[in-house]
C-alpha positions as CSV (number, residue, x, y, z in Angstrom):
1,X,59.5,-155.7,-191.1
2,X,57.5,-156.2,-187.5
3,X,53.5,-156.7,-188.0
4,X,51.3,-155.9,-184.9
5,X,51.6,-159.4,-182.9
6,X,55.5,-159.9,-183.3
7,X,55.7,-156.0,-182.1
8,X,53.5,-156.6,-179.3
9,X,55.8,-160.0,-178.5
10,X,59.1,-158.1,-178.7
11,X,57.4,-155.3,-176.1
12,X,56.5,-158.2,-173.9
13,X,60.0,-159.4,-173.7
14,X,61.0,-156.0,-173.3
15,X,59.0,-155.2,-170.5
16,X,60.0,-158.7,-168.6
17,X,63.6,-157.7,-169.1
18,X,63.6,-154.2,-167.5
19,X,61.2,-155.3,-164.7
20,X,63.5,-158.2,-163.6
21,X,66.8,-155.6,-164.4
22,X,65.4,-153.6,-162.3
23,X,65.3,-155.1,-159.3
24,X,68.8,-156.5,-159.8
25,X,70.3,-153.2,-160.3
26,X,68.7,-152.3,-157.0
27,X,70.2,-155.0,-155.1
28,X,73.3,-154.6,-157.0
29,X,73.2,-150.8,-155.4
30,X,72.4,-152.1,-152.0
31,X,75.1,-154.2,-152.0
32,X,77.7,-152.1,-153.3
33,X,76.4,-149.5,-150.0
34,X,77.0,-152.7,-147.6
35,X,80.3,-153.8,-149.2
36,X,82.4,-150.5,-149.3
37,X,80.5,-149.6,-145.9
38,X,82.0,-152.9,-144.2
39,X,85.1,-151.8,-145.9
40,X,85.2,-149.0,-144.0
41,X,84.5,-150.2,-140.8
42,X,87.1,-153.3,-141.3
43,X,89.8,-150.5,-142.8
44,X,90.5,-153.4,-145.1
45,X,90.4,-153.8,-149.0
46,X,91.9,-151.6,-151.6
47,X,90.4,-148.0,-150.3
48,X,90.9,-146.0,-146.9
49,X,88.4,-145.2,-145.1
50,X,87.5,-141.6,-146.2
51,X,87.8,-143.0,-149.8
52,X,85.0,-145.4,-148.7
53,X,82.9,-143.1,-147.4
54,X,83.2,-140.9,-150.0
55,X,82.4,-143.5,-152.3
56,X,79.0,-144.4,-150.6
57,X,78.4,-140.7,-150.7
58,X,78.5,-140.2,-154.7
59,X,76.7,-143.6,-155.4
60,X,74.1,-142.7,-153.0
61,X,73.8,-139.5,-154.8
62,X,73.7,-141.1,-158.2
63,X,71.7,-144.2,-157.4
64,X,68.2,-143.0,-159.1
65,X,70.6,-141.7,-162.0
66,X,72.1,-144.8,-162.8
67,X,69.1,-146.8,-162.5
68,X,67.2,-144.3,-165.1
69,X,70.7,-144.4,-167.6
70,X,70.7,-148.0,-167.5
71,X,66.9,-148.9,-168.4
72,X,67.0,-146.2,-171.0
73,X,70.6,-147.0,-172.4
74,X,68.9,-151.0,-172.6
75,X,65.3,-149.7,-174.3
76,X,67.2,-147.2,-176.8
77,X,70.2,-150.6,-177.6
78,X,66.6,-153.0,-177.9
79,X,64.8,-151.0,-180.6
80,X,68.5,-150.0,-182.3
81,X,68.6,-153.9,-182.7
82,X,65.3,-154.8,-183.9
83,X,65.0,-151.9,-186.2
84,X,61.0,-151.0,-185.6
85,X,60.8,-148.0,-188.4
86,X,59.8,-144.6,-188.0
87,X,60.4,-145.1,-184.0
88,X,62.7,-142.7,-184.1
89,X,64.1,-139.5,-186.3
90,X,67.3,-140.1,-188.1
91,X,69.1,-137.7,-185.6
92,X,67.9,-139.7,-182.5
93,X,68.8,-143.1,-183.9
94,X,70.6,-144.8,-181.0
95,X,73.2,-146.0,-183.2
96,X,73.4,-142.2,-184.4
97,X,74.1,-140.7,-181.2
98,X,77.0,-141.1,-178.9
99,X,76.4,-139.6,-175.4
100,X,78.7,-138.1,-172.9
101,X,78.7,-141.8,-171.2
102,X,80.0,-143.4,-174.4
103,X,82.6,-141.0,-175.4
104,X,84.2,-141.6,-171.9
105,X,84.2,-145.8,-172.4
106,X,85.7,-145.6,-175.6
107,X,89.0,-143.8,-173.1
108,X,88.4,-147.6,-171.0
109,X,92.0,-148.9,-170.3
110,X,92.8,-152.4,-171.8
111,X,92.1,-154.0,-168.7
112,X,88.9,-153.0,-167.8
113,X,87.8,-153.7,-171.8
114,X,88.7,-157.3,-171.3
115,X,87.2,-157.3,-167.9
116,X,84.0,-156.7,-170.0
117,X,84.1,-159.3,-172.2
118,X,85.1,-161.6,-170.1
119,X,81.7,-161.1,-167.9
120,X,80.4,-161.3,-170.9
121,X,81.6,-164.5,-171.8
122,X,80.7,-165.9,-168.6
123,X,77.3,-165.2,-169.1
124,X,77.6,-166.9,-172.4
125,X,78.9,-169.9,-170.8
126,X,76.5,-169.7,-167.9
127,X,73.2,-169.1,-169.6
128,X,74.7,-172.2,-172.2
129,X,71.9,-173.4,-174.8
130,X,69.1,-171.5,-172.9
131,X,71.1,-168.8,-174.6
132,X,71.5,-170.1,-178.2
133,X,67.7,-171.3,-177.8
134,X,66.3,-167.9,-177.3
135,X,69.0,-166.2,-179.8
136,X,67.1,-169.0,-182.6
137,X,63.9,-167.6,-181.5
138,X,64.2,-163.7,-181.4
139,X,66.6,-164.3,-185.5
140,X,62.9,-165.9,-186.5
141,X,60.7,-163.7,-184.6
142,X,62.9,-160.0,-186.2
143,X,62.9,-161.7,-189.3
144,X,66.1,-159.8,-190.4
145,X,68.9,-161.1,-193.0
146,X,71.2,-161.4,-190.0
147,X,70.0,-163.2,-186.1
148,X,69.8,-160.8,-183.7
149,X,68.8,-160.7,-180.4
150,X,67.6,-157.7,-178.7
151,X,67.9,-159.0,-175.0
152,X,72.0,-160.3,-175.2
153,X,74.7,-160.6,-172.5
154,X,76.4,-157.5,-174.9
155,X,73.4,-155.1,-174.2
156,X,73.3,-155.9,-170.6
157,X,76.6,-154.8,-170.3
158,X,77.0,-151.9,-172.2
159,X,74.0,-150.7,-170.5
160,X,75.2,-151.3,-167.3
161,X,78.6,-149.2,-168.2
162,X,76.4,-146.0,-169.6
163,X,74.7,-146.1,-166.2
164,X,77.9,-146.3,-164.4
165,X,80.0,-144.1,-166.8
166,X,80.8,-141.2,-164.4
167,X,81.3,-142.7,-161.1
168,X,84.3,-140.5,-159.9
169,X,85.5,-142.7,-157.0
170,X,88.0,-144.5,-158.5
171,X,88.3,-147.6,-161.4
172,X,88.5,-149.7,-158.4
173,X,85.2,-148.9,-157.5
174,X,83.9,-149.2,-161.1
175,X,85.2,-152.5,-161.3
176,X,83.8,-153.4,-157.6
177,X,80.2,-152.5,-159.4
178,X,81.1,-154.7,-162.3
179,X,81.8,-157.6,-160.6
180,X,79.1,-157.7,-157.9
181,X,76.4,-156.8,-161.2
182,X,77.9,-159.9,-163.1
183,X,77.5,-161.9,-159.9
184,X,74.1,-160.7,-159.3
185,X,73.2,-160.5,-163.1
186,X,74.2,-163.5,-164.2
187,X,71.6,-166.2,-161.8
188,X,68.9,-163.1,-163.0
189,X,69.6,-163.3,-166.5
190,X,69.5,-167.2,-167.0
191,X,65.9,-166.9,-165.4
192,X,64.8,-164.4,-167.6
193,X,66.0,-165.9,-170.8
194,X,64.2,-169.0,-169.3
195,X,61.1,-167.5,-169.4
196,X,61.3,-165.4,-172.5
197,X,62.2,-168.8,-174.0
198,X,58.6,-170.3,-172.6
199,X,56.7,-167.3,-173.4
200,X,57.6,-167.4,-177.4
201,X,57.1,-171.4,-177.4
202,X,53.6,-170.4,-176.4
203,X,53.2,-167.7,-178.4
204,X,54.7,-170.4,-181.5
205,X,52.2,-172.4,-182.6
206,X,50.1,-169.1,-183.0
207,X,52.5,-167.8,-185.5
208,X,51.5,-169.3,-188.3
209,X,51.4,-168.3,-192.1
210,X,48.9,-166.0,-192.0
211,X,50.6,-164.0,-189.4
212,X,53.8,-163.4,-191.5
213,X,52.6,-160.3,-193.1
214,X,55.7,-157.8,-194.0
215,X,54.9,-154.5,-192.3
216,X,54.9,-152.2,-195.2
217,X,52.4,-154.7,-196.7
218,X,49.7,-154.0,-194.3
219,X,46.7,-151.4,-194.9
220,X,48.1,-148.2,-193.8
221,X,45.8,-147.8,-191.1
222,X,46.6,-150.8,-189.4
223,X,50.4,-149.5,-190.1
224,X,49.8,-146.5,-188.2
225,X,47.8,-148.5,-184.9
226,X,50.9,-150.3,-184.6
227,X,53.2,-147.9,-184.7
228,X,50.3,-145.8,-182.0
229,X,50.9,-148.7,-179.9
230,X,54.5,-149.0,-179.2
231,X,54.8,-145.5,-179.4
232,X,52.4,-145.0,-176.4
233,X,53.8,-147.6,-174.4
234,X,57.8,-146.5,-174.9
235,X,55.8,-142.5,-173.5
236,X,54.4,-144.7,-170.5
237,X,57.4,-146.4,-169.9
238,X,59.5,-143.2,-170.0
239,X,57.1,-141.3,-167.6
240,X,57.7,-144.6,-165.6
241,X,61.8,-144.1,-165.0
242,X,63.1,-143.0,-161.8
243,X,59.6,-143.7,-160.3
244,X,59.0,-146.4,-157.8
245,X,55.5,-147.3,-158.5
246,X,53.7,-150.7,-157.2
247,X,53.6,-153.5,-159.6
248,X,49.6,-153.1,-160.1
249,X,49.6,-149.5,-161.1
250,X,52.6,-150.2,-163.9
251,X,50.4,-153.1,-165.0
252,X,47.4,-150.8,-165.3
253,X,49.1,-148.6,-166.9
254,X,51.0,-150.2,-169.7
255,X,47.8,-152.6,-170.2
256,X,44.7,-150.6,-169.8
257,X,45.7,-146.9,-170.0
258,X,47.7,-147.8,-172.6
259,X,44.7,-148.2,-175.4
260,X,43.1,-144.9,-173.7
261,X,46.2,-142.8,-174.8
262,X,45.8,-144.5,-178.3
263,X,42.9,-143.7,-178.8
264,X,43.0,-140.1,-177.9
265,X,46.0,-140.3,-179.9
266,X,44.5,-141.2,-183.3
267,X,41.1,-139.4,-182.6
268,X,42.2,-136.4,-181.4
269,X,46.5,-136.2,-182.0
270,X,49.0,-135.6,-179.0
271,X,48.9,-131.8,-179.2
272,X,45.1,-132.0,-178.1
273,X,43.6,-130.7,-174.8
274,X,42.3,-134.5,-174.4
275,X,45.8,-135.8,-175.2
276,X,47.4,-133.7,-172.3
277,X,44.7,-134.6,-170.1
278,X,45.0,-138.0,-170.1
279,X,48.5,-137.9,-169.9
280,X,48.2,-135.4,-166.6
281,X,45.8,-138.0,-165.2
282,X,48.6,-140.7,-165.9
283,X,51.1,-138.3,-164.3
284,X,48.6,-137.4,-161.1
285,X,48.3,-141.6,-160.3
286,X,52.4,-142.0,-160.6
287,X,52.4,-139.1,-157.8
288,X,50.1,-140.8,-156.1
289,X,51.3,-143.7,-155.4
290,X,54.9,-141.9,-154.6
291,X,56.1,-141.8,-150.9
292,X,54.2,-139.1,-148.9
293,X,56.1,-137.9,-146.2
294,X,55.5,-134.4,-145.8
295,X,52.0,-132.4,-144.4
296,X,52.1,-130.9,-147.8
297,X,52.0,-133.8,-150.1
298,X,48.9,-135.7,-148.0
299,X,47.0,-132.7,-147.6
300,X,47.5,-132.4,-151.9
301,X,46.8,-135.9,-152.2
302,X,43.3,-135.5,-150.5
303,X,42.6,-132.8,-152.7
304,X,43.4,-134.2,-155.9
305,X,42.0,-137.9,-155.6
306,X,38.4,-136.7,-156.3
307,X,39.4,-135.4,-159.3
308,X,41.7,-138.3,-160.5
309,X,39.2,-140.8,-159.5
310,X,36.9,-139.5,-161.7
311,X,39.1,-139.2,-164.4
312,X,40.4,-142.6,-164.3
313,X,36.7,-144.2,-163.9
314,X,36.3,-142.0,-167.0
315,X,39.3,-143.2,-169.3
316,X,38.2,-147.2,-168.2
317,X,34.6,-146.3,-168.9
318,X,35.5,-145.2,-173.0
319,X,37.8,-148.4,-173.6
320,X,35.2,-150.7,-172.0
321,X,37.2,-151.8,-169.2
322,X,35.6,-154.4,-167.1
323,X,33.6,-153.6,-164.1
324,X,35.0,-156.2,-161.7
325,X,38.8,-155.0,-163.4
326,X,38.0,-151.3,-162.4
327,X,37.0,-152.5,-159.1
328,X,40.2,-154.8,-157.9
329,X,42.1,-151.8,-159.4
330,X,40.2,-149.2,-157.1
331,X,40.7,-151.3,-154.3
332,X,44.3,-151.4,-154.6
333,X,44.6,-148.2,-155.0
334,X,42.4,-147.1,-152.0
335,X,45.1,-149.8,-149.9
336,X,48.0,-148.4,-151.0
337,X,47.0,-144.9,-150.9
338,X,45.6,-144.7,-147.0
339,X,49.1,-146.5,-145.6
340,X,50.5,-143.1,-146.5
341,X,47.9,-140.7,-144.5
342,X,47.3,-140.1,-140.6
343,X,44.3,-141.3,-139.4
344,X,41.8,-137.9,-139.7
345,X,42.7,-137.7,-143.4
346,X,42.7,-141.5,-144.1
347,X,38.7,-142.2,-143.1
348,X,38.2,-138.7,-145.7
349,X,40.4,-140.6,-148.8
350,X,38.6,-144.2,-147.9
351,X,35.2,-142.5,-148.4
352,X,35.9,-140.8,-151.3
353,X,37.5,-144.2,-152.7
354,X,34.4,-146.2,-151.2
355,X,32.3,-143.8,-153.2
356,X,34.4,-144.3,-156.6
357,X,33.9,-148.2,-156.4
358,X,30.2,-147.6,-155.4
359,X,29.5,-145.7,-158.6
360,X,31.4,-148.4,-160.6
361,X,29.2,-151.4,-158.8
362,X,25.9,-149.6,-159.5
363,X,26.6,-148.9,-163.1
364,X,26.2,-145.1,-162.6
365,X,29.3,-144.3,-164.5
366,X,28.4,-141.2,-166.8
367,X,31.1,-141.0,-169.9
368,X,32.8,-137.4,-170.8
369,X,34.5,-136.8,-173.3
């Protein structure tokens, strides 16, 4: 089995895979819009013009869906394959469960299954010994009777079809999908195994005899605060999906507010008042950092920074965060926040902000718990 620093690896890679998918699937979205739009402008390619339209219309619609299928479909196919125990109940075991997505490719004609496996093979062929290199690593790193790699071409793919399963506009437009994704996908995905291959060659030398504990061999406290861990982070990363969030707030989050959660978690369990407090402070900055367009939601985001400031000073105060750390991340916030408000309620949110990274820079931060 996975002890703490190989689990906290394997989340590592995870995390650089979905970030970098992320933002592939978003141009891979954009460019469908442009293609099928130009399509229908030109009147050429294999649909009318209504049908083109049409089709920007439902993919448009869809567009948040798809992205949230695929990055779940990929995180549920990742921890099927390395096997972390007691991540899941038996009866929500990835490999147990067949969703409405899946049931409808199994009814994939001939064509489009070999369409699929020949992007697939590209990849292979693309991404060369990179490939092989990395599969090496991740066989050594799970530690299983049989190599595995959690971050393949295969899971890519069948991620990318659960996302796509019901598009209604036609096979041709599936396939359109497919091919600009693979086009798109593949450049991405060389990168991304380049870099997960560099960041376990680091991470090598450190792995050395002592580290190879089995799991189930290690005191059952130290069981549990690993299992804490990646639990807590997959909950972050779920309350993530479908939100566009800057990169500093998902850092902070998965890195520092992260250890907060555990530790309410193990002090206090999830069904505490502190629990859900901490996760409604997590939920409050993801809102925060939303688009505000409306009267509504600036005159609510005055309201509730106060509030959430203190909170947040008050979760990086109990896991020791550093001063100059809570500072930069104040900051940021403050600049991201004000570029969202008129000018009236703007100078309001920067001195309440000011205030927050005042308190913080004369040590005046009072603990509650």
């Amino acid at each position: 089995m996975l002890q703490t620093k190989k689990i906290s690896l394997l989340q590592e890679c995870r995390q650089i895979m979905t970030k970098r998918m992320r933002a592939s699937l978003t141009g891979m979205l954009n460019e469908i819009d442009e293609t099928l739009l130009k399509m229908a402008q030109n009147r050429s390619g294999f649909l009318d013009e209504s049908a083109c339209y049409e089709a920007v219309r439902e993919i448009r619609l869809k567009r948040i869906e798809i992205q949230l299928r695929f990055e779940r479909r990929f995180i549920n196919l990742f921890e099927n394959e390395i096997r972390i125990p007691g991540m899941f109940d038996q009866s929500e075991k990835p490999g147990h469960m067949e969703t409405q997505g899946q049931s409808e490719f199994k009814k994939l004609s001939k064509e489009d299954s070999l369409s699929m496996e020949n992007s697939v093979g590209a990849i292979r062929k693309s991404c060369g010994q990179t490939l092989l290199d990395l599969d090496k690593k991740m066989g050594l790193l799970i530690d299983l009777p049989e190599h595995v790699n959690p971050v393949q071409p295969e899971i890519v793919f069948e991620a990318f079809r659960e996302a796509c399963w019901d598009i209604k506009s036609g096979d041709e437009v599936r396939m359109l999908m497919f091919s600009i994704f693979e086009r798109r996908i593949t450049a991405e995905l060389r990168a991304i195994y380049q870099d997960i291959n560099k960041l376990l060659e680091k991470q090598d030398g450190s792995m050395d005899s002592s580290s190879k504990i089995d799991f189930n061999r290690l005191p059952k406290q130290q069981q549990q605060m690993v299992m804490v861990r990646y639990e807590v982070i997959s909950r972050i990363e779920k309350r993530l999906e479908g939100h566009e969030v800057p990169d500093f707030v998902r850092a902070f989050l998965l890195g520092h507010w992260c250890v907060f959660l555990e530790k309410i978690f193990i002090q206090y369990t999830e069904n505490s008042i502190a629990w859900n407090a901490a996760r409604q402070t997590m939920d409050d900055l993801i809102w925060s950092v939303s688009r505000i367009s409306t009267d509504y939601d600036r005159r609510r985001l005055v309201q509730l920074l106060p509030s959430l400031l203190f909170r947040l000073i008050n979760g990086m105060k109990v896991i020791s965060m550093k001063d100059v750390k809570v500072e930069q991340f104040l900051k940021e916030l403050k600049g991201h926040q004000l570029r969202s408000l008129d000018q009236h309620d703007s100078q309001l949110l920067q001195a309440i902000a000011d205030e927050a990274i005042e308190s913080v820079s004369s040590g005046s931060r009072k603990t509650y718990h």
